[in-house]
C-alpha positions, 0 to 999 in steps of 0.5 A: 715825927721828924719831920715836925722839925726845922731843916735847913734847905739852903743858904738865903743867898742861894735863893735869888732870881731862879726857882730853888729845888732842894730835897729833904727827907727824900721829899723834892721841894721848891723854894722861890723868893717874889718880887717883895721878899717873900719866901715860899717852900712848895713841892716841887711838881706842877698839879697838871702833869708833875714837870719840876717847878723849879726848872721853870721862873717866877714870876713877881709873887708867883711860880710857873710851870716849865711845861704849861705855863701854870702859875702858882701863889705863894700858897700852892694855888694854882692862880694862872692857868694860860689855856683856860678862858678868863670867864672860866674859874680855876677848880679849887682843887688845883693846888699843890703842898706847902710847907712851913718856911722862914729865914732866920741866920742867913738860911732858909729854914722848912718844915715839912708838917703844917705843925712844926715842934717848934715855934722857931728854928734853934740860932746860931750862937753868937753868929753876928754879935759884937766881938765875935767872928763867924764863918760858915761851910756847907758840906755833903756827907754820903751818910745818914744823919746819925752817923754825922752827929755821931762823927762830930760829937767823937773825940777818939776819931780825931786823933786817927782821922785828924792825927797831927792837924787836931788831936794826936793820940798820947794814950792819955787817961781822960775823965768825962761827964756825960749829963742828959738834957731836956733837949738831948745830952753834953759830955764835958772833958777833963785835962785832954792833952793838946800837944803836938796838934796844929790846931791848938798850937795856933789858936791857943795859948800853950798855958791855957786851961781849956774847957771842952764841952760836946752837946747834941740838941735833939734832933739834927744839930751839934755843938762843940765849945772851946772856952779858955780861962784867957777869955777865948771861946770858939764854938762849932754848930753844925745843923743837919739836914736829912736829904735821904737815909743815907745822905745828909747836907751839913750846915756849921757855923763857926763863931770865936772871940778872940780880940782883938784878932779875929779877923786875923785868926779866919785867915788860917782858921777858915781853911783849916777847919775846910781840910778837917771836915773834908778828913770826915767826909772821907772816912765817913764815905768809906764807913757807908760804902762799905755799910752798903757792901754789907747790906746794913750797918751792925754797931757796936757801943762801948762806953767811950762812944759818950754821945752816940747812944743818946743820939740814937734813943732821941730820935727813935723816941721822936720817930716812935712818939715815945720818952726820950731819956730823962733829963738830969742823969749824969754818968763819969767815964774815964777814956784813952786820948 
């Protein structure tokens, strides 16, 4: 049931003049743009002898084949085929699979059912709107899809992992509200310390009061808020695409009102945010090396792993085909930052 969902396959900017090849779910695919804009997601092997079509050109609306020289529509139907004869009908039969595709935010979205879950992909928050910045990053994590939701929705991580850049440790006592959605869960903080933590030092007022939220929305995207009562508010979206079960291409998008100094705020803010996602990429590497020496991965949950359970049971419940958990409960936990 996974894959009924969106992914994200690439940037629509990647998509140029040359045939695209992305993998996701462990499925090789080939993205190719025509000559009027036109979008296709087809797999990525040639119906004749399975050469990888995205090493070969397009050609105006079609796709061809390195090897043979086969031509493909849009559609997965083999249109030109330069050994047959012209008098000669091309079997219906030669054609390969084509998934469900669009554009939407600036990337290229597929579905790997010809019945997607959903009518559209989830937007970005705010990306593009009046009095907003936006940046993006592209990242790839040697871990499962879980194990990166998990990592970005984890406070206590951060003041180990991102010690003195985002959060340091002052064995503070916060409370939390954990409250499952319809489409996942969000946990809400309350009066976590921001003391000695470059990130806050630069992008807030030391005076501001802060909420944070976390939230995952069922089944590969996180979202973080800042909002502060002197109307600053920047918000982490990151949507994430299984590329196999222990690989996962993560897409962020970065969107804060700040005015009017936006732009001036990206100039530090961008490479900082860079820095800490590449603090997770490694620990989140060491994590699946070392899962892998072990053979599997054997968790344990304690309450201060707020999201991580809900995480878990969504996508089970959408692999199973079963419930997800109720909509509406809502638990308080107290934990140490």
């Amino acid at each position: 049931m996974l894959e009924s969902y969106w992914y994200i396959a690439c940037q629509s900017k990647e998509l140029g003049r040359k045939p695209f090849g992305v993998e996701l779910l462990q499925q090789p695919i080939v993205l190719f743009r025509t000559a009027n804009n036109t979008i296709s997601a087809l797999e990525d092997r040639c119906a004749h002898r399975n050469a990888p079509l995205s090493q070969g050109k397009i050609c105006q609306a079609r796709l061809e084949c390195p090897y043979h020289g086969w031509q493909y529509s849009i559609d997965g139907k083999a249109a030109i085929i330069p050994a047959m004869l012209d008098s000669c009908p091309i079997p219906n039969n030669l054609f390969i699979k084509r998934y469900p595709c669009l554009e939407q935010d600036g990337y290229v979205w597929v579905c790997l059912s010809e019945n997607p879950a959903q009518q559209k992909p989830l937007e970005f928050p705010y990306l593009n709107q009046p009095g907003w910045t936006s940046f993006r990053m592209k990242t790839r994590f040697r871990a499962a899809i879980e194990t990166c939701l998990e990592n970005f929705l984890d406070c206590p991580h951060a003041t180990h992992v991102h010690r003195f850049w985002f959060r340091t440790a002052k064995a503070k006592t916060v409370k939390a509200i954990v409250t499952s959605l319809s489409d996942g869960a969000v946990a809400e903080y309350f009066e976590e310390p921001r003391e000695d933590a470059l990130v806050w030092w630069l992008l807030t007022r030391q005076k501001s009061q802060m909420k944070h939220t976390d939230r995952f929305i069922a089944p590969s995207t996180s979202r973080v808020d800042y909002i502060f009562d002197d109307r600053r508010h920047y918000i982490i979206t990151s949507s994430c695409t299984p590329i196999s079960d222990s690989e996962t291409e993560v897409y962020t998008v970065i969107s804060f009102k700040v005015q009017p100094i936006g732009w001036l705020i990206r100039i530090f803010f961008e490479p900082l945010s860079r820095l800490i996602i590449a603090q997770d990429v490694r620990i989140l590497d060491l994590q699946q090396a070392n899962i892998n020496r072990f053979g599997k991965a054997a968790y344990k949950f304690i309450p201060a792993d707020l999201l991580a359970p809900y995480i878990a049971k969504w996508r089970k419940a959408i692999q199973t085909n079963t419930s997800p958990p109720n909509a509406g409960i809502e638990h308080q936990i107290e934990l140490q930052l």
